[in-house]
N, C-alpha and C positions, 0 to 999 in steps of 0.2 A: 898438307892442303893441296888441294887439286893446282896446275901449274895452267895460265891459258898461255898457251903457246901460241908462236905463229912463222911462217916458213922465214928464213933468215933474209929471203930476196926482197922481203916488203918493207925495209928499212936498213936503215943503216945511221951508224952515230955519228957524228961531229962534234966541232967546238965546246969543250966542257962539257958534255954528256947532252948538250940539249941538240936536236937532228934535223936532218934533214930526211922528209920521211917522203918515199913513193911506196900511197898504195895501191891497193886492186880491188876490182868487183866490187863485194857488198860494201867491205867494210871501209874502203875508201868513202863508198854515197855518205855513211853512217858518219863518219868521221868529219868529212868538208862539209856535211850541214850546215846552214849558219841560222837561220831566222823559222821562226814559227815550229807549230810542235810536229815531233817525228815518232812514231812509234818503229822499233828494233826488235825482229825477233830473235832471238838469238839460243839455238839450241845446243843441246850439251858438249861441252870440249871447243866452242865454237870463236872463245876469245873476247869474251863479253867486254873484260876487266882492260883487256888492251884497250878496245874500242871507245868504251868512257874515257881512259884516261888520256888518250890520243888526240881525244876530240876536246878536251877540255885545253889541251898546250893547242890546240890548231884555236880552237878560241882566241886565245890569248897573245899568242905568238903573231897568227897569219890576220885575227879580224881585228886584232888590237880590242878585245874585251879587255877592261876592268877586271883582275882576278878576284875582288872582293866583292863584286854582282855575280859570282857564279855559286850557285848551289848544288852541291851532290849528296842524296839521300840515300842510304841504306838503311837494310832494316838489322842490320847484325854492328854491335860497337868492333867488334873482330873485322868484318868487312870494310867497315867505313874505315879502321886504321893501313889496313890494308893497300886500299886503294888511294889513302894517300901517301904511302910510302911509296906506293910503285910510281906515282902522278911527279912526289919530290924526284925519284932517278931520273926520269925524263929528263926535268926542267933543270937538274944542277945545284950547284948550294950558292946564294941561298934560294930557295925557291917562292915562286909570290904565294898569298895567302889569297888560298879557296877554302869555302864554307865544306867538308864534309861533314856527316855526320848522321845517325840516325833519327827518322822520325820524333822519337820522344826527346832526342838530345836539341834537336833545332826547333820543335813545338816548345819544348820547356825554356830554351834560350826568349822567345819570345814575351812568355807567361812574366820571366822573372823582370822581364825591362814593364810590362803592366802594371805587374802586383806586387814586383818588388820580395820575391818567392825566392827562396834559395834551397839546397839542399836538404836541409833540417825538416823542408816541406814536403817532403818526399817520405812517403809510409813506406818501410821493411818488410822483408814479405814475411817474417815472424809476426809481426804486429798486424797484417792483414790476416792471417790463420787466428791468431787470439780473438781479432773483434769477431768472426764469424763463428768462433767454438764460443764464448759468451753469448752470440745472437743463439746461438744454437740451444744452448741452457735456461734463457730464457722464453724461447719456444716449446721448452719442453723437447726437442727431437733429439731421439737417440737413433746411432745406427749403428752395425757392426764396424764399417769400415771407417770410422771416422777421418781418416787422414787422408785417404781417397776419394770423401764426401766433400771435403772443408774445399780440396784442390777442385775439384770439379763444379761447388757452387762458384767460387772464386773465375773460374774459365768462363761458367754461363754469365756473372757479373759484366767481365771483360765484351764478353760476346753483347749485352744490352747495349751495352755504351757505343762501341766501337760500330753495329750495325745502325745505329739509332732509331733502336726500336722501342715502341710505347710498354711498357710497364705491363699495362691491359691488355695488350697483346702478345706476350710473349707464353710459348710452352716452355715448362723447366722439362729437361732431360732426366733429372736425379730427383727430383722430390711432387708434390703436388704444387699446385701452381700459388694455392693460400700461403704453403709453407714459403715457398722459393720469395714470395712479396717480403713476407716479414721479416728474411735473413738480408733482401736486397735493400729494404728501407732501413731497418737497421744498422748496415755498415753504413749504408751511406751518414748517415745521422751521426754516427761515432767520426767519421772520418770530419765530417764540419766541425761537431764540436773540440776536436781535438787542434783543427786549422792543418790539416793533411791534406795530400791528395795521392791517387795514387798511376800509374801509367798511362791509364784509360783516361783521365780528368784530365790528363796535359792535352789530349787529343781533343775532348770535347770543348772543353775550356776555350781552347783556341779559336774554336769553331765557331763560338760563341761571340769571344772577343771579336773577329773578323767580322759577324755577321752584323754585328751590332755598333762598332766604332768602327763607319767607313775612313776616318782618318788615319786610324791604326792601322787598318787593312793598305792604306794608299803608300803609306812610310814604308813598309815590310817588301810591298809590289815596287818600291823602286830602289829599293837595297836590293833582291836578288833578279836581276836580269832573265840572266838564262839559270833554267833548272834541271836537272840530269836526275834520274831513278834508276837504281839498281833491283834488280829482281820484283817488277812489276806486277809480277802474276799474282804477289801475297799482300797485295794492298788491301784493305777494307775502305771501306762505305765512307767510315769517317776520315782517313787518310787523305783520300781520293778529292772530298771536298774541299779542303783543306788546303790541296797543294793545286786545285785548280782557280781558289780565290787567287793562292798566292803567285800567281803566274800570269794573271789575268793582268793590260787586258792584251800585252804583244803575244801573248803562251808561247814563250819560248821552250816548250814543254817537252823534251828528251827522254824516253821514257824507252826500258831496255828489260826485256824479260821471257819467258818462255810459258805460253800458257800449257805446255805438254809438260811441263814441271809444275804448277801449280797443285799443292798435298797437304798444305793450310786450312782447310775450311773450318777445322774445329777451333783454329784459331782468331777464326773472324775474316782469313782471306775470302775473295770474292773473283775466283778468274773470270767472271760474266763482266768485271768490271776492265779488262785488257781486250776483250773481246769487242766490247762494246764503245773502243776508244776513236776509232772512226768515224762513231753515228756523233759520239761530244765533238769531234774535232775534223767537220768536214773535210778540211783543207790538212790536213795530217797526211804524212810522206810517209810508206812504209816499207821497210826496204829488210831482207833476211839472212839472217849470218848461216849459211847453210851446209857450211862445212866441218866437219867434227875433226880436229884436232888432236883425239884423244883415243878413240876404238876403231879395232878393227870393222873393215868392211863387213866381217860375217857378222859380228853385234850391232852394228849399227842398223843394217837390212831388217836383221830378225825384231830388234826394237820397234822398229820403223813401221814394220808387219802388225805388232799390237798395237801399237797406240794410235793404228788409222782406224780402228773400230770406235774410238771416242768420235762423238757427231759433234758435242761443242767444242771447235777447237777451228784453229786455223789449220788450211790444209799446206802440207810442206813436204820437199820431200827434200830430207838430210843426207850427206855422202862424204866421204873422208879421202884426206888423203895419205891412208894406210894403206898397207898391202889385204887380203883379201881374209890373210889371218886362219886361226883352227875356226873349224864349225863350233858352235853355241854346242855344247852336251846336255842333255835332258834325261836324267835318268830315272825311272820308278824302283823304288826299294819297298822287302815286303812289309817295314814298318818301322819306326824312327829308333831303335836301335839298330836295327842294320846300315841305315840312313848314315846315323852318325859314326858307325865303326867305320864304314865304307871313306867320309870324307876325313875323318883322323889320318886314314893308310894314305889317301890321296893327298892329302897335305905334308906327310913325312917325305911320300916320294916327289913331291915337289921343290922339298929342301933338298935330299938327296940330290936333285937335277942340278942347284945351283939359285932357285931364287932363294934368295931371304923370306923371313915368316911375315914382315912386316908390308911386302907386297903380294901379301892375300887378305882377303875379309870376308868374313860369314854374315851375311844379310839376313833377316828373319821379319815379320809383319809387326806380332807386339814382342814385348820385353820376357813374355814368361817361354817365349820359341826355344833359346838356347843351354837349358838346364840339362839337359841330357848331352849335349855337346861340352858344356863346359865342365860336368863332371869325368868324363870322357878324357875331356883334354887332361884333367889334374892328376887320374889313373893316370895316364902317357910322359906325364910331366912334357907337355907341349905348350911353350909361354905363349899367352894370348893377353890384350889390353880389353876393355871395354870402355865404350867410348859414351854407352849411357849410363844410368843408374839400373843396375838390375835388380829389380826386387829378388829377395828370399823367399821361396817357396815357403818355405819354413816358419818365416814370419808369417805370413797371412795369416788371417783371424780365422780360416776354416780349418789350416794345421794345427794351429795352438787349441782348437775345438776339439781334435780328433785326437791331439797328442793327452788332453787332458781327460777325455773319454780314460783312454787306456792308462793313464796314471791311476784314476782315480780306482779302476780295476784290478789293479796289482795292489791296491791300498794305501794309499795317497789322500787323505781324505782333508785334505788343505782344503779352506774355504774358497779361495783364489781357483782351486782347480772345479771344486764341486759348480761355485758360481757360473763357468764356462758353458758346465752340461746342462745342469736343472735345468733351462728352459729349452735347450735344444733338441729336436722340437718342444714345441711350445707345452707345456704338463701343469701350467696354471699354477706353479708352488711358488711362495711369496718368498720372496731374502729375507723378512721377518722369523720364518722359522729354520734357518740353517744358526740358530744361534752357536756359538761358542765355535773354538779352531784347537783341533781338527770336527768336521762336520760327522755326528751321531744320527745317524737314519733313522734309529729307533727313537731320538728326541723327536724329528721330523714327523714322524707316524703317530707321536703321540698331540703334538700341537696340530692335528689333524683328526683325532678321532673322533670326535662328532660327526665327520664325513666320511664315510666308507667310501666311497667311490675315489677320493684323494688319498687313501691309505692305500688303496689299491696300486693308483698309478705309483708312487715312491714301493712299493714293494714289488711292481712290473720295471722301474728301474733299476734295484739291485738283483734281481733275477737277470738281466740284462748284462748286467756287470759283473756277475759269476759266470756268464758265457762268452766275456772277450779276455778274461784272466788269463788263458793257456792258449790263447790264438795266437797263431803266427799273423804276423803286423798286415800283411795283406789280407788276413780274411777276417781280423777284426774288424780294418776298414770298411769293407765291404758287410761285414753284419752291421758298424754302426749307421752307413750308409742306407740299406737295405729295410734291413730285421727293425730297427731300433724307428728308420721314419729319417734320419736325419738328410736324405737329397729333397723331399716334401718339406721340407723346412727352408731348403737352398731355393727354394722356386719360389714360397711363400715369401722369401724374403727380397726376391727380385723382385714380384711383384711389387712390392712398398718401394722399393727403389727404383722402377721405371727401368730394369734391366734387362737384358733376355735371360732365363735360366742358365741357357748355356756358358755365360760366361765364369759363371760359378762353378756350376757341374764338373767344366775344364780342369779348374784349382782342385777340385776333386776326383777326379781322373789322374792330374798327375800323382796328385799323392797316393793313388793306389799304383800306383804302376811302381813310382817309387819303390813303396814298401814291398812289392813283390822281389826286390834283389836282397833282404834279407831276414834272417833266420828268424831272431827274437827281435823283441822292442828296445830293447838295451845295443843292439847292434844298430837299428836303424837312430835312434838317441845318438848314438854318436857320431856317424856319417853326418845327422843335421845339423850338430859341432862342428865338426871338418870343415864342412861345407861354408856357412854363414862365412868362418873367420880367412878363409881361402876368397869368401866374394867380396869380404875387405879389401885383402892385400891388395886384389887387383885395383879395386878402385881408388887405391891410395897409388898402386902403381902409374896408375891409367893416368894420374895427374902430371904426371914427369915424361921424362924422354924412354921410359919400357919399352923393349921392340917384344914384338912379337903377334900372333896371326888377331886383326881387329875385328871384333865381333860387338854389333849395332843394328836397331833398327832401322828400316828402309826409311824413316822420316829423319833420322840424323846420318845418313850417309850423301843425303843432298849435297854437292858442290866438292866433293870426294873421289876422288880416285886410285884404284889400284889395278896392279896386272891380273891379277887372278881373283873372281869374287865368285862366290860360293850364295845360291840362294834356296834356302830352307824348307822345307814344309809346303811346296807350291799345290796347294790344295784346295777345293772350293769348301768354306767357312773358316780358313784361317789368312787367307788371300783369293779371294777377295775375303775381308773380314764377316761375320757372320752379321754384325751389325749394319752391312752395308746393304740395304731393301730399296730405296729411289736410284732413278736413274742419273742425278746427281752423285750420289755416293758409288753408285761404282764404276762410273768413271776417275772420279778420283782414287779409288783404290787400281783403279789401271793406269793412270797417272803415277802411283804411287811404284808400282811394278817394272814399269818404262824407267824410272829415275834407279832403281835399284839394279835394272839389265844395264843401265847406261856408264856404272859406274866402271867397270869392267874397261881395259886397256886392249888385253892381248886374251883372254880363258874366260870364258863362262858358265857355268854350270849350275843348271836348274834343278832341285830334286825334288819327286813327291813321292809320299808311300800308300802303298794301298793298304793298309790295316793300321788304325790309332785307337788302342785302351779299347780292343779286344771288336772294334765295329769297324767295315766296311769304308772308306775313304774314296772322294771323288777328285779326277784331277782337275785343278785350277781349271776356268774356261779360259784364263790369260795363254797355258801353255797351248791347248788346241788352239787358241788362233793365232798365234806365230809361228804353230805349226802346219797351219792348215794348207795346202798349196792354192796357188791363183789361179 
């Protein structure tokens, strides 16, 4: 975990661990606040976690608060322990009792003194996937991805509640708007009659309660005095109301965040809501933590370079007190295997130099970035964690499509496999007539012969399938791809899903490119063995103390720090993401770019390639404008 440090001259300890503290500058204003709300900018490395916790003993210690009227919200259970483990060293054992705690942990503290609600009321996230693949069943909707579908209607759910948007007006991302009503009335409906609720409902609920029992609201307003917020910038709609009923009406209202971090939106964050915390709170102090703690002066400048091109933001200008540090490295490779061979050599010789692997990380946009790196890595035998869930290429439903293509090719004629391809694309042949296992094409032609034109298509399929038998695995790809229709099928099927083609096309890019490293289909069958049980280990690893180099998307390397951070693919449609078209989203994917340059202590190193899956590649507009001169 990232450390917020701070120079040793700004305190010093006493008496049983509790101090006598002289501070400086910002974080002094920040700290001796006493009364009415303060908004805290506080940027990367900058000491946030001191600040709250300092401010909370100066409460207590110097203004004589009450420690049981003090509130501190976070939005991570990890953070909020955190910060009071660090708030207990302060103060000494025993230490007094302050409220930490996340959003839903201190909304649902509330709920249960209401309704008398306990754990048992709290839906599973298995049980939330179940009632949505039932809604599912009984809407009749099928999709390919199901498990990708179920988590993403589930996020647009999350997203209704938490912005408090009308039903009748919301767009669904993933499905038509008929369909997304009936899977969202549905659960909802299952989760009443069942007496659940589920994350979102503690938030609304609350809001509800408050809005509606001013006495409830009045008990609540005089149990927590003053209110302290960690990480500001990822508040939503309904958060936000919520915590300013309940601060109302002295708004002792502390509130600590960085809107140039702000990388949430798809989670319901709102940084228009930090930004906008001035106009709520006339009388609001704001004072900025503007020293970074943590990177060199060259990273921090070059940082500081991008993320002034974002127009919503607060203007700031950040500086350290580091030495000036190597230059930021920016290299173009002619294509993501050179890319990755290049940073494997450069991280061996970095061990060779003396650091550990565990003070490097490979940063990338989404989760399917590091497949060629991490196979890379498992050639080299170079230990690496991962710190998200990485999917398996392999598993995707468009490989298990293509792998079964080519089974079914060499003679495989399993129902399980046949079922994969028949409709891919779409050949109109009913699962009525693949009767018996293994699948007979000539039964299939004959429960069809009243129709020539459907005898045709099942015999332009096995014509098809005598021509991927003796192909090497890349150019069978590329005929089923091609020859057979099936990337017109991948676009057909974005369309139903409200996706851009490319997102798919990609999953099928990589696995041609895959397949171009080897010979026959039995060779590449095995490497996608290798592989899958290799992306186990790690993640069984990754849950322990493993060391070695960590490789994560830029949205979980948020509040993380290393010496040396390696960032990926800096290319325009992979960062900025391709799905990023309003000027809303790509600020946030430069938001998200700033957080990932930011992580960085001492090395930086940016790489794009100009050639991916045989086309033309453009570099990020992030690297041209941190490179651009003034």
């Amino acid at each position: 975990m990232a450390e917020n440090r701070t120079p040793a001259s700004l305190f010093h300890w006493e008496d049983n661990m509790k101090q006598q503290v002289t501070y400086e500058g910002a974080q002094k204003e920040a700290i001796l606040h006493r009364d009415g709300p303060m908004l805290v900018l506080a940027g990367p490395g900058s000491g946030k976690t001191f600040t709250i916790t300092h401010r909370v003993c100066h409460l207590i210690e110097e203004y004589h608060v009450d420690p049981s009227r003090i509130l501190v919200i976070t939005f991570t259970k990890a953070a909020a322990t955190e910060m009071k483990e660090r708030f207990d060293a302060l103060m000494g054992d025993p230490a007094p009792f302050v409220s930490f705690g996340t959003f839903h942990a201190i909304f649902f503290r509330i709920l249960k003194f209401a309704y008398r609600y306990d754990a048992r009321n709290i839906i599973r996230e298995d049980q939330k996937t179940r009632f949505v693949k039932e809604e599912m069943d009984r809407c009749s909707v099928e999709v390919e991805d199901e498990g990708d579908f179920i988590a993403s209607i589930l996020s647009e759910i999350s997203s209704v509640k938490g912005d408090m948007i009308s039903l009748d007006h919301y767009y669904s991302k993933n499905c038509s708007e008929e369909i997304f009503k009936q899977l969202y009335l549905g659960y909802e409906d299952r989760l009443r009659k069942a007496n659940l609720i589920d994350f979102d409902d503690m938030l609304v609920m609350c809001h509800e309660l408050f809005t509606q029992r001013k006495d409830i609201l009045a008990a609540w307003q005089r149990k927590y005095q003053y209110i302290l917020v960690d990480e500001f910038q990822d508040i939503n709609r309904v958060q936000y109301e919520i915590v300013r009923m309940l601060a109302a009406p002295e708004d002792n209202l502390f509130i600590v965040g960085d809107d140039d971090q702000s990388i949430y939106r798809f989670r319901g964050a709102k940084p228009e809501i930090m930004l906008g915390f001035e106009k709520d709170y006339k009388n609001a102090k704001k004072v900025l933590l503007n020293i970074n703690f943590r990177s060199t002066r060259d990273i921090v400048e070059t940082a500081g370079k991008l993320i002034a091109h974002n127009e919503m933001r607060f203007q700031k200008k950040i500086v350290t007190d580091k030495g000036s540090g190597k230059p930021v490295v920016t290299r173009l490779w002619k294509d993501p295997q050179e890319e990755t061979m290049e940073i494997v050599e450069e991280i061996l010789n970095y061990g060779k130099a003396g650091y550990a692997l565990s003070d490097i990380a490979v940063l990338y946009r989404t989760n399917l970035g590091p497949r060629l790196l991490i196979e890379k890595f498992m050639e080299y035998n170079v230990p690496f964690i991962t710190r998200d869930s990485v999917p398996n290429l392999y598993d995707h439903w468009i490989a298990q499509n293509l792998v079964s293509y080519m089974k079914t090719a060499q003679g495989d004629r399993q129902r399980a496999n046949v079922l994969q391809i028949i409709n891919r694309p779409n050949r109109y042949i009913s699962r009525d007539s693949l009767e018996g296992n293994p699948v007979n094409f000539e039964s299939v032609k004959s429960f069809y012969q009243d129709r020539s034109f459907m005898v045709e298509r099942v015999e332009q399929l096995e014509y098809d399938l005598r021509m991927l038998k003796n192909m090497a695995p890349v150019a069978a790809v590329n005929y089923i791809r091609k020859a057979i229709g099936y990337d017109d099928y991948l676009r057909e099927y974005a369309q139903y899903r409200r996706m851009k083609p490319e997102e798919l096309l990609e999953v099928a890019d990589q696995l041609s490119e895959s397949a171009a490293g080897f010979q026959s289909f039995d060779q590449w069958l095995v490497h996608m063995k290798e592989y899958g049980e290799e992306l186990n280990n790690r993640a069984k690893s990754g849950q322990t103390k493993a060391e070695g180099v960590a490789l994560m998307t830029m949205h979980s390397s948020k509040g993380l720090e290393y010496k040396i951070v390696y960032i990926l693919d800096a290319n325009e449609g992979v960062t900025p993401h391709q799905k990023a078209v309003l000027p809303a989203d790509l600020e946030e994917e430069r938001r998200m770019f700033y957080v990932a340059m930011t992580r960085a202590k001492e090395r930086l190193h940016v790489n794009y390639v100009q050639e991916r899956y045989g086309k033309k590649q453009d570099v990020s507009r992030f690297v041209r404008e941190y490179l651009e001169k003034n």
